[in-house]
C-alpha positions in Angstrom: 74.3 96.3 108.3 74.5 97.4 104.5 76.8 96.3 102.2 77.9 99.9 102.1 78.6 100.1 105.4 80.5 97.0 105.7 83.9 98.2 106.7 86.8 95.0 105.6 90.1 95.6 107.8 92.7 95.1 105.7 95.4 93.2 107.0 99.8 94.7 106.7 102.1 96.6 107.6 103.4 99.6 106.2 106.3 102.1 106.8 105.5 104.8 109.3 106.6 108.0 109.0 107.9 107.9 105.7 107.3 111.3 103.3 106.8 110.5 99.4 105.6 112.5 96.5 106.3 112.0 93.0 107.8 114.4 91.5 107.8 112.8 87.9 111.6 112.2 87.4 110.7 109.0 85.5 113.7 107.3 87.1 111.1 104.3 87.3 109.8 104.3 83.7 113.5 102.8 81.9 116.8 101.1 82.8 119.3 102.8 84.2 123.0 102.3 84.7 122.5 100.1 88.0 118.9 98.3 87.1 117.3 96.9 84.2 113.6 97.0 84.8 111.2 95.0 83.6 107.7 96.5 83.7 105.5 93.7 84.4 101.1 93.5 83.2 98.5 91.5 84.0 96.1 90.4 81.4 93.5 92.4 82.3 96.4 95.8 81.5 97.4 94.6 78.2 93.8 94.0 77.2 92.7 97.6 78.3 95.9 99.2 76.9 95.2 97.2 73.9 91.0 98.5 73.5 92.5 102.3 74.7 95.1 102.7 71.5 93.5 100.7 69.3 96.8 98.5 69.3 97.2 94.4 69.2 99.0 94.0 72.5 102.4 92.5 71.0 103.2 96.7 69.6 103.3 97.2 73.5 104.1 94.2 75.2 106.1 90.9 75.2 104.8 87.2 77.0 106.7 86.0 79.8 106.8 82.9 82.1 107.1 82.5 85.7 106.0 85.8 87.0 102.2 84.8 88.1 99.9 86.7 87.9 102.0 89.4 85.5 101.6 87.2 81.8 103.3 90.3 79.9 106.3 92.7 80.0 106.1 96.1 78.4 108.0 96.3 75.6 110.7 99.4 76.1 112.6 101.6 73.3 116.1 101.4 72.2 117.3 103.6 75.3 115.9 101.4 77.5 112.7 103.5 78.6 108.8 102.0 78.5 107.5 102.4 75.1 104.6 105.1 76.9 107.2 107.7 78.0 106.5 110.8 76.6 108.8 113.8 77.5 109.2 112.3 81.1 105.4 111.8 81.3 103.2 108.5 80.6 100.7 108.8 77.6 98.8 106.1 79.1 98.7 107.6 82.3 95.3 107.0 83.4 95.7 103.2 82.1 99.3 103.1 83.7 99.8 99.1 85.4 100.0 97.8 88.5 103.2 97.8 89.0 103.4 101.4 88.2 101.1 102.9 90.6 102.7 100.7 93.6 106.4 102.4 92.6 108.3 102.7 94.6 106.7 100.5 96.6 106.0 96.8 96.6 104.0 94.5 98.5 105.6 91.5 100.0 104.6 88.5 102.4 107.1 88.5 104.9 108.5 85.1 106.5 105.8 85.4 109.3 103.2 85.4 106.4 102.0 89.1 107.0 102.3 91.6 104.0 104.6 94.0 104.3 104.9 97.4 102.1 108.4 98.0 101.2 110.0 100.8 99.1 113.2 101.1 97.5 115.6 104.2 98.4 116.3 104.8 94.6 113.8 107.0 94.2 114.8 110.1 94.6 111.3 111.3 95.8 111.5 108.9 99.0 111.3 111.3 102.1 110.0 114.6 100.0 106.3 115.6 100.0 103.5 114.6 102.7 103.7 112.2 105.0 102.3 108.8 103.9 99.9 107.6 106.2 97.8 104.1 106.3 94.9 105.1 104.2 97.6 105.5 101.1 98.3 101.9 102.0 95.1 100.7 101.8 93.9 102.5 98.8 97.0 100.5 96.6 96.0 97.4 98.6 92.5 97.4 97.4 93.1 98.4 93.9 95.4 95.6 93.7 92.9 93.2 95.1 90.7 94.6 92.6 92.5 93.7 89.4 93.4 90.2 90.3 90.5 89.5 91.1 89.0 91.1 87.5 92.0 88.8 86.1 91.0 85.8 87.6 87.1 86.3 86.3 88.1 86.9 82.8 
Protein backbone atom coordinates (compact mmCIF):
# COMPACT_ATOMS: atom_id res chain seq x y z
CA UNK A 1 0.00 0.00 0.00
CA UNK A 2 1.45 3.65 -0.62
CA UNK A 3 2.01 6.06 1.78
CA UNK A 4 -0.66 7.99 -0.06
CA UNK A 5 -3.12 5.62 0.32
CA UNK A 6 -2.58 4.91 3.82
CA UNK A 7 -5.84 5.96 5.36
CA UNK A 8 -5.09 6.81 9.68
CA UNK A 9 -8.59 6.58 11.55
CA UNK A 10 -8.71 9.18 13.73
CA UNK A 11 -9.97 8.49 16.97
CA UNK A 12 -13.17 11.12 18.96
CA UNK A 13 -16.13 12.06 19.17
CA UNK A 14 -17.90 14.87 17.95
CA UNK A 15 -21.42 16.57 18.20
CA UNK A 16 -23.87 15.17 15.72
CA UNK A 17 -26.15 17.20 14.17
CA UNK A 18 -25.09 20.41 15.12
CA UNK A 19 -25.33 23.46 12.28
CA UNK A 20 -22.30 26.14 12.48
CA UNK A 21 -21.12 28.86 10.19
CA UNK A 22 -19.24 31.83 11.01
CA UNK A 23 -20.71 34.61 10.34
CA UNK A 24 -17.79 36.93 11.42
CA UNK A 25 -19.38 38.71 14.51
CA UNK A 26 -15.93 38.62 16.21
CA UNK A 27 -17.59 37.87 19.51
CA UNK A 28 -14.50 35.52 19.85
CA UNK A 29 -11.67 37.88 18.87
CA UNK A 30 -11.96 40.34 22.57
CA UNK A 31 -13.43 40.25 26.10
CA UNK A 32 -16.72 40.81 26.62
CA UNK A 33 -18.87 41.75 29.56
CA UNK A 34 -19.14 37.93 30.76
CA UNK A 35 -15.55 36.47 29.59
CA UNK A 36 -12.11 37.73 29.48
CA UNK A 37 -10.34 35.72 26.80
CA UNK A 38 -7.00 34.93 26.57
CA UNK A 39 -5.85 33.99 23.05
CA UNK A 40 -3.42 31.42 23.54
CA UNK A 41 0.01 30.58 20.59
CA UNK A 42 2.23 28.00 20.23
CA UNK A 43 5.77 28.80 19.35
CA UNK A 44 5.62 27.77 16.04
CA UNK A 45 2.42 30.92 15.64
CA UNK A 46 4.35 33.57 17.18
CA UNK A 47 7.38 32.76 15.10
CA UNK A 48 5.37 32.75 11.77
CA UNK A 49 3.32 35.89 12.87
CA UNK A 50 6.60 37.31 13.73
CA UNK A 51 8.50 36.39 9.97
CA UNK A 52 4.82 37.52 8.25
CA UNK A 53 4.80 41.36 9.75
CA UNK A 54 8.16 41.72 10.07
CA UNK A 55 7.47 42.22 13.94
CA UNK A 56 9.65 40.86 17.22
CA UNK A 57 6.97 38.79 18.70
CA UNK A 58 6.69 40.77 22.20
CA UNK A 59 4.54 43.86 19.72
CA UNK A 60 2.07 40.94 19.44
CA UNK A 61 2.35 38.66 22.18
CA UNK A 62 3.11 38.19 25.91
CA UNK A 63 4.95 34.76 27.68
CA UNK A 64 2.91 32.68 29.82
CA UNK A 65 3.40 29.68 32.13
CA UNK A 66 1.36 26.63 32.72
CA UNK A 67 -0.58 26.44 29.56
CA UNK A 68 1.62 23.56 27.63
CA UNK A 69 1.93 23.51 24.66
CA UNK A 70 0.53 27.42 24.12
CA UNK A 71 4.10 29.47 25.47
CA UNK A 72 2.44 32.94 24.39
CA UNK A 73 -0.81 35.06 24.78
CA UNK A 74 -1.71 37.56 22.19
CA UNK A 75 -1.45 40.79 23.36
CA UNK A 76 -5.03 42.66 23.01
CA UNK A 77 -5.93 46.56 22.73
CA UNK A 78 -7.21 48.88 25.35
CA UNK A 79 -10.94 47.58 24.65
CA UNK A 80 -10.06 44.40 25.21
CA UNK A 81 -10.01 43.00 21.47
CA UNK A 82 -6.85 40.87 19.84
CA UNK A 83 -4.33 43.36 18.65
CA UNK A 84 -5.18 41.68 14.69
CA UNK A 85 -8.91 42.89 14.62
CA UNK A 86 -9.43 44.98 11.92
CA UNK A 87 -13.09 46.34 11.37
CA UNK A 88 -14.41 42.93 12.74
CA UNK A 89 -12.06 41.01 10.49
CA UNK A 90 -8.43 39.42 11.24
CA UNK A 91 -5.45 40.99 9.27
CA UNK A 92 -3.58 37.92 9.95
CA UNK A 93 -6.21 35.78 8.83
CA UNK A 94 -4.49 33.27 6.85
CA UNK A 95 -1.76 33.05 9.87
CA UNK A 96 -4.74 33.14 12.44
CA UNK A 97 -3.75 30.45 15.67
CA UNK A 98 -4.85 27.43 16.75
CA UNK A 99 -7.02 28.26 19.05
CA UNK A 100 -8.81 30.47 16.57
CA UNK A 101 -9.58 28.14 13.85
CA UNK A 102 -10.96 25.46 16.56
CA UNK A 103 -13.56 28.40 17.93
CA UNK A 104 -16.00 27.72 19.05
CA UNK A 105 -14.92 24.46 19.58
CA UNK A 106 -12.38 22.73 21.74
CA UNK A 107 -10.95 19.46 21.99
CA UNK A 108 -10.95 17.73 25.25
CA UNK A 109 -9.97 14.18 26.72
CA UNK A 110 -12.96 13.15 28.49
CA UNK A 111 -12.64 11.03 31.90
CA UNK A 112 -12.87 7.79 29.85
CA UNK A 113 -9.67 9.05 27.97
CA UNK A 114 -11.43 9.61 24.53
CA UNK A 115 -11.37 13.10 22.87
CA UNK A 116 -14.29 14.74 22.82
CA UNK A 117 -15.17 18.04 20.56
CA UNK A 118 -17.09 20.44 22.57
CA UNK A 119 -18.42 23.91 21.64
CA UNK A 120 -19.58 26.67 23.63
CA UNK A 121 -23.37 28.11 23.13
CA UNK A 122 -21.96 31.77 23.15
CA UNK A 123 -21.50 31.92 19.80
CA UNK A 124 -24.14 33.19 18.31
CA UNK A 125 -23.46 31.26 15.01
CA UNK A 126 -23.94 27.74 16.89
CA UNK A 127 -26.95 26.07 15.09
CA UNK A 128 -26.93 28.50 11.78
CA UNK A 129 -25.33 27.47 8.44
CA UNK A 130 -24.62 23.70 7.30
CA UNK A 131 -24.58 20.93 9.12
CA UNK A 132 -21.21 19.90 10.57
CA UNK A 133 -20.40 16.56 9.76
CA UNK A 134 -17.25 14.27 10.87
CA UNK A 135 -14.88 15.19 8.05
CA UNK A 136 -14.96 19.02 9.61
CA UNK A 137 -13.85 17.18 12.73
CA UNK A 138 -11.20 15.56 11.35
CA UNK A 139 -9.76 18.30 9.20
CA UNK A 140 -9.18 20.56 12.78
CA UNK A 141 -7.92 17.30 14.31
CA UNK A 142 -5.23 16.83 11.81
CA UNK A 143 -4.19 20.40 11.60
CA UNK A 144 -3.77 20.38 15.22
CA UNK A 145 -1.70 17.29 15.11
CA UNK A 146 0.19 19.02 12.62
CA UNK A 147 1.42 22.05 14.51
CA UNK A 148 2.42 20.29 17.62
CA UNK A 149 4.10 18.18 16.11
CA UNK A 150 6.11 21.17 13.86
CA UNK A 151 6.42 22.67 17.65
CA UNK A 152 7.88 19.87 19.09
CA UNK A 153 10.61 19.49 16.03
CA UNK A 154 11.68 23.05 16.23
Amino acid sequence: MKRSELKIVLSFKYPKRLHFVCERCAICCGDTEERNRSILLLQIETQRISKKILKQICDFAEKVGGSDPYVYRMKKTGDGKCVFLRDSLCSIYELRPLICKFYPFQLINSENGKLVFDYTNECPSIGKGPELGRSFFEKLYEESLRLMQESVAK
